[in-house]
Structures are given as C-alpha cells and as structure tokens.
Z-matrix of the N, CA and C atoms (Angstrom, degrees):
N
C 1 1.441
C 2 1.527 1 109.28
N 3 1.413 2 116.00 1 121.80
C 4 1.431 3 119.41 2 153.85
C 5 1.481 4 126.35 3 -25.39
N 6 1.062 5 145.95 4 122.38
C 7 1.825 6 117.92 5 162.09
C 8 1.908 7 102.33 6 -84.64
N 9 0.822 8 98.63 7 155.32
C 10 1.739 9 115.29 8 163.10
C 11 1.191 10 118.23 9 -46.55
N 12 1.060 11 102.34 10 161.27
C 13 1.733 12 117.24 11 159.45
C 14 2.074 13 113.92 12 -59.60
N 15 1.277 14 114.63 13 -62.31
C 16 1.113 15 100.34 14 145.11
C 17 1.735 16 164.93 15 -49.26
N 18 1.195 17 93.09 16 -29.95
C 19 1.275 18 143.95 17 163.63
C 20 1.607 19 88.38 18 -33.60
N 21 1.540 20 92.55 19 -93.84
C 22 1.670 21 117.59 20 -161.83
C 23 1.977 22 108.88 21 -64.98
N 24 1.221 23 96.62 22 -28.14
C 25 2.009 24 88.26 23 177.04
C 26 1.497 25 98.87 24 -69.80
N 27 1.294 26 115.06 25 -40.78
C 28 1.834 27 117.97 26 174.86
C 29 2.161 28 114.40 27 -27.39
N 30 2.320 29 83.74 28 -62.83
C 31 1.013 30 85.66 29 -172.17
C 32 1.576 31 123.01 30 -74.88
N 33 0.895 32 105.71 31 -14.77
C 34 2.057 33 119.59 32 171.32
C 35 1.060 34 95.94 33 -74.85
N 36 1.631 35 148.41 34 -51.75
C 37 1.564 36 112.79 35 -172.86
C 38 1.513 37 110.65 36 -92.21
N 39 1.170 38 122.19 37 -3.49
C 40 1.422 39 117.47 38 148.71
C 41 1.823 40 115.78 39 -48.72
N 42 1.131 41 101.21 40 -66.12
C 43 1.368 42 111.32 41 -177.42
C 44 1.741 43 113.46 42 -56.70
N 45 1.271 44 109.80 43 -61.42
C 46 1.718 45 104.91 44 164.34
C 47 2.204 46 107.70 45 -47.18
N 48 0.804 47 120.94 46 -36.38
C 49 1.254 48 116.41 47 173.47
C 50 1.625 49 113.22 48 -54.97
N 51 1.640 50 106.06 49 -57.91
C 52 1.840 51 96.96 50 -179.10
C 53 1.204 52 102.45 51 -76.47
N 54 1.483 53 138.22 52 -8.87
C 55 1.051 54 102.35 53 170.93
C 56 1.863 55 138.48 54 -98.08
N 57 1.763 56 98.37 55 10.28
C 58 1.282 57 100.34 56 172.58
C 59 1.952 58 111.41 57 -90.24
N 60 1.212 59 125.84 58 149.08
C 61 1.188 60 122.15 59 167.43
C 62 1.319 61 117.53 60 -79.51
N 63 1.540 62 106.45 61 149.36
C 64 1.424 63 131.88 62 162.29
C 65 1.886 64 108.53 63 -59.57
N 66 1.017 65 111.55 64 91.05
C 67 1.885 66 124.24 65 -170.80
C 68 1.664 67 99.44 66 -91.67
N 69 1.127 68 118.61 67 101.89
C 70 1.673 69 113.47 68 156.46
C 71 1.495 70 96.15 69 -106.68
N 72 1.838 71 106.64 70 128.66
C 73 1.248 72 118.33 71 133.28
C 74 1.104 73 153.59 72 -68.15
N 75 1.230 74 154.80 73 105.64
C 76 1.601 75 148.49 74 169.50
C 77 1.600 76 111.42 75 -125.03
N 78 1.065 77 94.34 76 177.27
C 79 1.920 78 111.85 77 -178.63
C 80 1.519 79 90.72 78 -83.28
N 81 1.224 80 107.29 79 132.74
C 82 1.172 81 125.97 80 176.26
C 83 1.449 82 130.12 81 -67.66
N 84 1.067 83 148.24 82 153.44
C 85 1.454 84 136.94 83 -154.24
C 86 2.143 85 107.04 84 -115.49
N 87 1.078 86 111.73 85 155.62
C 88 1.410 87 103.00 86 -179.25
C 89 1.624 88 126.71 87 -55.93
N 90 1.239 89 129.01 88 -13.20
C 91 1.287 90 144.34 89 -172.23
C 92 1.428 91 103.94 90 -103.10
N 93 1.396 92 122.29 91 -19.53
C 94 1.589 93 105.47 92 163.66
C 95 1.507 94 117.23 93 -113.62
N 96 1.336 95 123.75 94 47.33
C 97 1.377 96 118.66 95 -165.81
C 98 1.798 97 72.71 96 -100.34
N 99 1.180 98 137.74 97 -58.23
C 100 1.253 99 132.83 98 173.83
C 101 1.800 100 122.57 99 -12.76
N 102 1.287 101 110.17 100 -48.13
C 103 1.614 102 125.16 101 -164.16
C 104 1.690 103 89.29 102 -87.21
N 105 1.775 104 116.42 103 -34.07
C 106 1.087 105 95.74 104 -162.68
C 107 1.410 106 128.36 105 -96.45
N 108 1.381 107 84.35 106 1.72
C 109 2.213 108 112.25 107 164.02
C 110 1.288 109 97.40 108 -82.03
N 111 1.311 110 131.48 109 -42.34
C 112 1.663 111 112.27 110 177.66
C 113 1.313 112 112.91 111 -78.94
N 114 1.770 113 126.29 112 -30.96
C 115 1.285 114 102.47 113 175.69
C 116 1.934 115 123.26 114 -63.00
N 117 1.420 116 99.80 115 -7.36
C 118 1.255 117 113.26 116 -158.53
C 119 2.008 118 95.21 117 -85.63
N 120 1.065 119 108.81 118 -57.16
C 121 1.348 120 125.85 119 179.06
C 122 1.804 121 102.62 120 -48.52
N 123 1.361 122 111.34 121 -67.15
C 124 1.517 123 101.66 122 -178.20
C 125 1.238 124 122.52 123 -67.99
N 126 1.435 125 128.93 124 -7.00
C 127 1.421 126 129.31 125 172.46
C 128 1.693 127 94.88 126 -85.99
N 129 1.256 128 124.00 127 -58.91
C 130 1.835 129 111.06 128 166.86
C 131 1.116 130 126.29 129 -20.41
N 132 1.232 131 105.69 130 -49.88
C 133 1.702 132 113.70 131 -154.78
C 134 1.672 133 97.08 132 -104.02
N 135 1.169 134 125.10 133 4.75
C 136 1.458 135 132.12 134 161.39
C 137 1.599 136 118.65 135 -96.92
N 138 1.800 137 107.05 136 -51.64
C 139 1.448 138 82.52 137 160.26
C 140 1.427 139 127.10 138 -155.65
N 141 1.399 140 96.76 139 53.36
C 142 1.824 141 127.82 140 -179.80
C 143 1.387 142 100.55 141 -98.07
N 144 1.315 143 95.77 142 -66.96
C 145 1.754 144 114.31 143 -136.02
C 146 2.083 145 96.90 144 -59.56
N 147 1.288 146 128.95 145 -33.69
C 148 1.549 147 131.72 146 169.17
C 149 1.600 148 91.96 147 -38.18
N 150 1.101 149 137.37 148 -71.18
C 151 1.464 150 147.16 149 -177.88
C 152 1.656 151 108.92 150 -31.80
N 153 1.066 152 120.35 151 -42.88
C 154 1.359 153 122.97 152 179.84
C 155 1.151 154 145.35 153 -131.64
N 156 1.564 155 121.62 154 165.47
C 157 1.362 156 95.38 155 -145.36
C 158 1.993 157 87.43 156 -92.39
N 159 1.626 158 77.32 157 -174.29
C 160 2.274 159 91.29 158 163.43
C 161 1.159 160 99.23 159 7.67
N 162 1.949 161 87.28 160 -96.16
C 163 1.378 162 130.38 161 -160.38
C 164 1.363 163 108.17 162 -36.29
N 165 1.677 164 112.79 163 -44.81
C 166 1.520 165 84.34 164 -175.30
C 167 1.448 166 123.13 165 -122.55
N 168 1.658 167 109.32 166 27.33
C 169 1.684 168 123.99 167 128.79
C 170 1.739 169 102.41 168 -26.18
N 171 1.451 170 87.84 169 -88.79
C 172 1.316 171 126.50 170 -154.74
C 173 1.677 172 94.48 171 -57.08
N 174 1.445 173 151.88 172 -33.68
C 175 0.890 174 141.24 173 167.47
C 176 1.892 175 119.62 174 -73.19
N 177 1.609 176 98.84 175 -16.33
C 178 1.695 177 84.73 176 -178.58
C 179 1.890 178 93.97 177 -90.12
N 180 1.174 179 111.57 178 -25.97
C 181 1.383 180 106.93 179 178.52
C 182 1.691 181 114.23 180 -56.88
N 183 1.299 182 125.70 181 -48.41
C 184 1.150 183 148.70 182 -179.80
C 185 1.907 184 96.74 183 -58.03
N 186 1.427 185 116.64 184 -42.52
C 187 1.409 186 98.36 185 165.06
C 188 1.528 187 128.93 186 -77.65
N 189 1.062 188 107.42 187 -44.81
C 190 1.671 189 116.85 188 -167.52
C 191 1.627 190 101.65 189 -61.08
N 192 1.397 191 128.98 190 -27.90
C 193 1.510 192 145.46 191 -164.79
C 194 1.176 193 104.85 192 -77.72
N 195 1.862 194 125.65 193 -46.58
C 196 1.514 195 138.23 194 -145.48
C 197 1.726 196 85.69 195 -80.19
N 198 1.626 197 82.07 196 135.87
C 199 1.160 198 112.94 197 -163.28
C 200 1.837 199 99.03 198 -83.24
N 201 1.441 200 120.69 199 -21.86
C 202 1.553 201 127.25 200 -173.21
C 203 1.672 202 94.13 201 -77.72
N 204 1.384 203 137.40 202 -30.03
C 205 1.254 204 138.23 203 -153.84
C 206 1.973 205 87.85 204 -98.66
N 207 1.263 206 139.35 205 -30.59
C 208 1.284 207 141.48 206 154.73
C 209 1.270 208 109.49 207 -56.31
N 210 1.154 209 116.39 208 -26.76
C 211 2.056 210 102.66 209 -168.17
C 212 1.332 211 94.45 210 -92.81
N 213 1.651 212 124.33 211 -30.70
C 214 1.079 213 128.80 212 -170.61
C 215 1.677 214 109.54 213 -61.30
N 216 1.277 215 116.05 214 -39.13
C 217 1.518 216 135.82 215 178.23
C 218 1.926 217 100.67 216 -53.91
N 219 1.039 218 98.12 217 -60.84
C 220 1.605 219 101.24 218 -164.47
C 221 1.534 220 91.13 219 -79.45
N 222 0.839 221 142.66 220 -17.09
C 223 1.962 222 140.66 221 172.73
C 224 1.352 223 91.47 222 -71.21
N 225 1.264 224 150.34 223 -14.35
C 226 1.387 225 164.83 224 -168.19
C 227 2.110 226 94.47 225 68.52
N 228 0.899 227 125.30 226 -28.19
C 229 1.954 228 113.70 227 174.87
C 230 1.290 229 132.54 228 -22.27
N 231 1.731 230 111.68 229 -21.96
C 232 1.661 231 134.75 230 175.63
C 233 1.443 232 98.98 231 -137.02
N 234 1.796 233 103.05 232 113.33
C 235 0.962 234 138.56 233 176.86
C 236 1.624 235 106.23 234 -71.60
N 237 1.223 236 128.86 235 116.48
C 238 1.628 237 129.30 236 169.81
C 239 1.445 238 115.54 237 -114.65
N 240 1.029 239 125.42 238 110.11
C 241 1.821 240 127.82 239 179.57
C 242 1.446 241 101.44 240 -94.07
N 243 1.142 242 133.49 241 172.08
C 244 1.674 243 142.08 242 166.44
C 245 1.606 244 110.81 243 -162.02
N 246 0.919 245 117.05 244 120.45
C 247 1.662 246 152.54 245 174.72
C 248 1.747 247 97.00 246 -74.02
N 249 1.474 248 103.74 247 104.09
C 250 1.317 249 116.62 248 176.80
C 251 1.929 250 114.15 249 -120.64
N 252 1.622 251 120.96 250 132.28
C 253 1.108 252 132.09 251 165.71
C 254 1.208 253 112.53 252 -103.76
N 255 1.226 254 121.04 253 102.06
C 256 1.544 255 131.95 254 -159.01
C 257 2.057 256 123.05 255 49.01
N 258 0.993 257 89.55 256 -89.34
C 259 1.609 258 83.52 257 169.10
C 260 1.409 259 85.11 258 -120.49
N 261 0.874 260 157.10 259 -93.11
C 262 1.540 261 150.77 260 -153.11
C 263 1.652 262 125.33 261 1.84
N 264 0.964 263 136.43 262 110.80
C 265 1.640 264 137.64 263 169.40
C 266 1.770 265 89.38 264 -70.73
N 267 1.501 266 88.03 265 126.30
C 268 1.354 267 117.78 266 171.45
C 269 2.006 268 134.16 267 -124.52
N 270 1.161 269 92.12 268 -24.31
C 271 1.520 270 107.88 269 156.72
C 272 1.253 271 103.40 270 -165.15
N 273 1.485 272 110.65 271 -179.51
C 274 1.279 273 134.38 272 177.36
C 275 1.373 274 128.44 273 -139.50
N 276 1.256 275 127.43 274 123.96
C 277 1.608 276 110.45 275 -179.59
C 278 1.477 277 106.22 276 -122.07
N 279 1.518 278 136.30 277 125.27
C 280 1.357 279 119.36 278 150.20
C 281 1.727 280 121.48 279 -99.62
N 282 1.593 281 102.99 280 -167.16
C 283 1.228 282 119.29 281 178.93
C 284 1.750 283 123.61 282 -170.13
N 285 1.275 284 81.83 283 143.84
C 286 1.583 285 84.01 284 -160.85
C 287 1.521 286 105.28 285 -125.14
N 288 1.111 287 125.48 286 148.22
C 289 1.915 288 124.01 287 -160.52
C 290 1.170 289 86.83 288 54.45
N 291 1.084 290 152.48 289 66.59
C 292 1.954 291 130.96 290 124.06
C 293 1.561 292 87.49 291 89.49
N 294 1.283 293 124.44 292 -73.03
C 295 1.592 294 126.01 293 -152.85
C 296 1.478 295 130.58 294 -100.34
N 297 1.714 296 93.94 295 -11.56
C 298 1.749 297 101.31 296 -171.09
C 299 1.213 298 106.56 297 -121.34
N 300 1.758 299 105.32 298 120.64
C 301 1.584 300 142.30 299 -170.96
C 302 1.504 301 94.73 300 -57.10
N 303 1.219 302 116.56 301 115.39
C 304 1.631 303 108.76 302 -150.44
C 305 1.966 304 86.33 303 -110.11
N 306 1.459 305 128.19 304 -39.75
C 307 1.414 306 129.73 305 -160.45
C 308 1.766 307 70.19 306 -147.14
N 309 1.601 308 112.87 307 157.61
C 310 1.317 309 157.66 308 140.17
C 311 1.278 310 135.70 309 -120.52
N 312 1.276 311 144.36 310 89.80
C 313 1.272 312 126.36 311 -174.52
C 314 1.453 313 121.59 312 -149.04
N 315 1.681 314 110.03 313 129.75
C 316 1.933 315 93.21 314 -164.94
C 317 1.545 316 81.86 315 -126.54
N 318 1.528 317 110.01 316 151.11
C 319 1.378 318 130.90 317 167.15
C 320 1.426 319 116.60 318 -31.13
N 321 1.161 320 135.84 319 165.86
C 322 1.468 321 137.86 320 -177.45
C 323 1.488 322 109.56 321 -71.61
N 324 1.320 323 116.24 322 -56.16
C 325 0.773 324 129.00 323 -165.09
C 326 1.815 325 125.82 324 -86.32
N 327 1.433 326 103.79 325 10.09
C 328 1.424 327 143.58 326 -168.76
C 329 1.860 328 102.08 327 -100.65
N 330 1.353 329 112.24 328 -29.75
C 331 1.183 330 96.81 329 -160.27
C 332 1.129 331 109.46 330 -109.00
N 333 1.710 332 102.53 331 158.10
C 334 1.332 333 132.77 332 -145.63
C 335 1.313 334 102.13 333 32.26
N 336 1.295 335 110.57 334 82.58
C 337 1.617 336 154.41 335 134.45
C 338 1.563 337 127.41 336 -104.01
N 339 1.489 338 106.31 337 -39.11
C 340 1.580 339 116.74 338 174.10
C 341 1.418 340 102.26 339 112.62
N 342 1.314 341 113.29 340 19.06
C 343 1.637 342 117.33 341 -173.18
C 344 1.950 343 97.06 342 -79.75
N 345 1.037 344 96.17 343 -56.85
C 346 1.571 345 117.44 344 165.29
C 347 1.980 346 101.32 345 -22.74
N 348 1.189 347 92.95 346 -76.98
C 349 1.418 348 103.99 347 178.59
C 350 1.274 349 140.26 348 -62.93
N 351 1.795 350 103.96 349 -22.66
C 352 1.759 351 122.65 350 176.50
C 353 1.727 352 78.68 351 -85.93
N 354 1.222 353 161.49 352 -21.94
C 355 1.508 354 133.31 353 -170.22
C 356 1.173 355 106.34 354 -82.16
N 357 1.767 356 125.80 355 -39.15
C 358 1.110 357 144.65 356 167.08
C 359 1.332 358 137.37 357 -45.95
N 360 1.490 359 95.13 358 -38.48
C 361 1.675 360 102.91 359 159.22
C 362 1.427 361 110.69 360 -100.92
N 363 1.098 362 108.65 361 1.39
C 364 2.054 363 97.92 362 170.17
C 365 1.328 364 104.25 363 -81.99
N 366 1.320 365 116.84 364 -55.05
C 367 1.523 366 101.75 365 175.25
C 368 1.399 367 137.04 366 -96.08
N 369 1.751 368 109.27 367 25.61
C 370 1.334 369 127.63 368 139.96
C 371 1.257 370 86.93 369 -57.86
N 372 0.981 371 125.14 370 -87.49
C 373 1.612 372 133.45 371 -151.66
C 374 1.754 373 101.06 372 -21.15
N 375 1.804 374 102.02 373 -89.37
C 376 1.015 375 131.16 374 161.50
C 377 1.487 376 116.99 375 2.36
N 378 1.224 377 124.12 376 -59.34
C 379 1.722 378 148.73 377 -146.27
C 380 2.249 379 83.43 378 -93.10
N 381 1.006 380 102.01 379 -67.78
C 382 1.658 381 133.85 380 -174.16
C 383 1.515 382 90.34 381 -50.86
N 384 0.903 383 137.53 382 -43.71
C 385 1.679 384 140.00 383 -140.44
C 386 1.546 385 106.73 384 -115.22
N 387 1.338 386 98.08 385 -64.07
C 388 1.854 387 111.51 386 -166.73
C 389 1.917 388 97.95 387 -82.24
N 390 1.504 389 83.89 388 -67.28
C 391 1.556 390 85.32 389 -165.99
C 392 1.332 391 129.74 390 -69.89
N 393 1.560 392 117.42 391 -8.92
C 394 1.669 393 154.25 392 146.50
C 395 2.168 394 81.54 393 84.00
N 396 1.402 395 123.97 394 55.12
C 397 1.240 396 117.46 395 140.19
C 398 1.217 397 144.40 396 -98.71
N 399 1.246 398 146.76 397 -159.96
C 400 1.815 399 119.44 398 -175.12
C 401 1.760 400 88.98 399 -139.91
N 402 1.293 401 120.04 400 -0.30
C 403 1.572 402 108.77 401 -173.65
C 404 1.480 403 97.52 402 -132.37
N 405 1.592 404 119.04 403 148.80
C 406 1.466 405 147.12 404 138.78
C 407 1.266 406 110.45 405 -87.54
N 408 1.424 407 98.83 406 134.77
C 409 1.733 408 105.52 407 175.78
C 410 1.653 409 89.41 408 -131.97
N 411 1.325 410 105.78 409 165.39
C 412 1.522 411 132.92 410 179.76
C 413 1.852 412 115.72 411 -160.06
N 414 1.447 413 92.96 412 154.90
C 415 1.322 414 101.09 413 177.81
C 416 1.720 415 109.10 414 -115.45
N 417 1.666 416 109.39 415 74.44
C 418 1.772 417 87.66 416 -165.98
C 419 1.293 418 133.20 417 -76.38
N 420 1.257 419 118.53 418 -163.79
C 421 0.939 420 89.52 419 -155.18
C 422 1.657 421 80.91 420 -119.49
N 423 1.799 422 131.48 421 170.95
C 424 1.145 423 131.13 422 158.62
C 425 1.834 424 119.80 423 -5.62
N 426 1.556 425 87.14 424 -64.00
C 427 1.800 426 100.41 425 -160.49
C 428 1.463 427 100.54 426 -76.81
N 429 1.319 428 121.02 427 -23.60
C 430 1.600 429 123.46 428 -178.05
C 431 1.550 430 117.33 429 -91.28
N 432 1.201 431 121.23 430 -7.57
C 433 1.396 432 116.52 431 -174.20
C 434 1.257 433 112.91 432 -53.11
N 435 1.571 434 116.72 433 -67.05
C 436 1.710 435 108.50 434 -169.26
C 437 1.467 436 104.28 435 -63.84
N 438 1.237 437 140.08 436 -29.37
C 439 1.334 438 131.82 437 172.05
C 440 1.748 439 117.33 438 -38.52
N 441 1.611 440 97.71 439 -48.77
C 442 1.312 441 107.25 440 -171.09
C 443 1.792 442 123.98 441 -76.73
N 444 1.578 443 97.44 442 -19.88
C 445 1.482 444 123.13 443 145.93
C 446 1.291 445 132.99 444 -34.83
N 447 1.785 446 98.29 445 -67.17
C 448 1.494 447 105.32 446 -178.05
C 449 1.464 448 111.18 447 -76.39
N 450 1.269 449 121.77 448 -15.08
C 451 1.628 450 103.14 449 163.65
C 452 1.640 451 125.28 450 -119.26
N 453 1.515 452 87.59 451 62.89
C 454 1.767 453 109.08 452 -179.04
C 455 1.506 454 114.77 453 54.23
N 456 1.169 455 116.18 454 63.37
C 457 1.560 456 119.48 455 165.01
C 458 1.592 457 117.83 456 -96.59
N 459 0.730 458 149.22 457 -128.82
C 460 1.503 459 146.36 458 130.69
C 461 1.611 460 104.42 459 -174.88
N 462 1.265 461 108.85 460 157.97
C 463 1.914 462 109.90 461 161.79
C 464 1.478 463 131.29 462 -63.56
N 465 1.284 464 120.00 463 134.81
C 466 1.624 465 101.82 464 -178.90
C 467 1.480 466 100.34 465 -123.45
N 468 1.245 467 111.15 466 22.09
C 469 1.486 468 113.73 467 -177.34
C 470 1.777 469 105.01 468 163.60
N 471 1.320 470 104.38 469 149.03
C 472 1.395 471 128.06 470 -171.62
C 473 1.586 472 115.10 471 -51.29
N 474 1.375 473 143.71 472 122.77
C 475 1.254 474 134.14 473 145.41
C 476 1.522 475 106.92 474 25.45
N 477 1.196 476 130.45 475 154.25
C 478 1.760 477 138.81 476 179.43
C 479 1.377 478 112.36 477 -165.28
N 480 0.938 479 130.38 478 121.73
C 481 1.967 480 124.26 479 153.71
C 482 0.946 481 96.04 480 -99.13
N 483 1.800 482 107.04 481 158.81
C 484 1.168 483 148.78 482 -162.19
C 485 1.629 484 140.17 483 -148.40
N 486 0.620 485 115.42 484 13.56
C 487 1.756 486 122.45 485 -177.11
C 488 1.747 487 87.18 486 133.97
N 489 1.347 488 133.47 487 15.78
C 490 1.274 489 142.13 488 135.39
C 491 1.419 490 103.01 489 132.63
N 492 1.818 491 116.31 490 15.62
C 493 0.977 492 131.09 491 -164.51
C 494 1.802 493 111.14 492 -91.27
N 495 1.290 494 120.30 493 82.16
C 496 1.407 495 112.63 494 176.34
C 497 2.066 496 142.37 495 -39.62
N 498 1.006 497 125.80 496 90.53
C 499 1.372 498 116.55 497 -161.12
C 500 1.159 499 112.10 498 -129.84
N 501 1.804 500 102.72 499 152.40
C 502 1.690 501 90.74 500 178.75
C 503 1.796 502 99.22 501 -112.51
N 504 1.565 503 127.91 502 119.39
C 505 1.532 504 104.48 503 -176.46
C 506 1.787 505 116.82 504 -64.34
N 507 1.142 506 111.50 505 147.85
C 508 1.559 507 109.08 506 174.38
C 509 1.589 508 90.74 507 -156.06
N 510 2.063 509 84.61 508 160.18
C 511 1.870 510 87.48 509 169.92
C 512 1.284 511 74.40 510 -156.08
N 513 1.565 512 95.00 511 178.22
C 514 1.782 513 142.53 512 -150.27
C 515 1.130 514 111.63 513 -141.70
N 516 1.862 515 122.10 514 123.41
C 517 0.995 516 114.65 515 -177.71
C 518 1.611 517 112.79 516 -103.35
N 519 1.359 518 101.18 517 128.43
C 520 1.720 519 98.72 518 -179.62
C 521 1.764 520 111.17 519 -83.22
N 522 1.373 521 103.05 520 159.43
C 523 1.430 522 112.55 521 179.17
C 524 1.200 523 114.53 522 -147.22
C-alpha cells in the first residue's frame, strides 16, 4: 500500500521527533568538570584545532588543564553549565565575569540538534535573571562565528590572535 500525502508528513515528523534529544540544562556539579574539559578538548581538536597554529593548540590546552581556572569553578567565580541527554554530557557552556561565554562545546554527534542553542539560552537566562545583566559577549572562534550569528550575536571588532588563539569578539543583547 502507498501511504498518502498525509500519511507520510505524519511519518517524517514522527521521525524528526526521535531524532532530536531530550536536552536538560543545569550548572554542572564538581565531579564532572573533568568530562567537561575532555568533552571540550575532543570537540577542539576535531574541529578547531585546523584553524590554528602550535601556539594556539597548545595555548587552549594550557587553559582548559590550569588547575587555578578549576579552583576558580568550585570558589563558584567560573560559571560551568552542561547539556545532558539522559545521563550523557552532551555540551558544555562556561562563563567568566557574569557575561563572557568563556568555553562552548557540544559533542559531534550533538550538532545541529539545538544543544548548541538550549546552552545559549540557559545562560541568557541565567546572565538576565541571576546576575541581572542585559549582554553576552564571546570571543569566537573561526568554526563558531556563523553559529553565533544565527542566534543574534553580532561583531564588535575585527578577527584577533592571541597567545595563537584566533577570535572574532561579538556580544548579544538580552531582553
């Protein structure tokens, strides 16, 4: 039997349905800041690290590792969120000063799902709510720019390296 015209849009948004995940956000707890430096590292080095040179391999490694930017986490001063599909760590977002998207990073196999985007509006939220500011700023990176585009970021200044770290600055106004 044929199915219909109706029929078949039924079965496509069925199917687009299992295939998006169930995403809860929260602040992340002290025992997974570990998973969420490695999820952070293997999404780099999958599809950052072509973008840059040595230096700034070797300089984002040199951050995510430093052991003062971990104490800072549990002092509560560095904000860590994590994007979970059931138990699974699926992205991660931090922030550092209240407003600036300090790390972004969602699993390979996560993206363009909207995981990217549920971290983004949690700590819109977050930033808007707790910390009572009206802007996100970021330093993106090459591979993140149009991402940071499509959900209202803008440029506030030209491309920059940095300890070999390529970025474009942009911020977001919350409302």
């Amino acid at each position: 039997m044929i199915l219909g015209r109706k029929e078949t849009n039924i079965i496509k948004h069925y199917q687009i349905q299992e295939q998006k995940p169930n995403i809860v956000v929260r602040s992340a707890y002290r025992d997974e800041w570990d998973d969420a430096m490695a999820l952070a590292w293997r999404t780099f080095m999958r599809f950052e690290a072509n973008d840059y040179s040595t230096e700034g391999i070797k300089s984002f490694q040199d951050f995510i590792t430093d052991t003062t930017l971990y104490r800072m986490f549990v002092m509560g001063a560095y904000q860590l969120f994590c994007a979970f599909d059931g138990k699974q760590l699926v992205g991660m977002i931090s922030l550092r000063n209240a407003t600036h998207i300090s790390l972004l990073f969602v699993e390979a196999a996560y993206h363009k799902k909207g995981v990217g985007r549920a971290l983004i509006d949690y700590v819109g939220k977050y930033v808007l709510l707790e910390e009572g500011f009206h802007k996100l700023t970021v330093n993106a990176a090459p591979y993140a720019v149009g991402f940071y585009h499509r959900l209202g970021f803008f440029d506030t200044d030209i491309e920059k390296t940095n300890d070999g770290i390529r970025y474009t600055p942009m911020e977001k106004k919350l409302v």
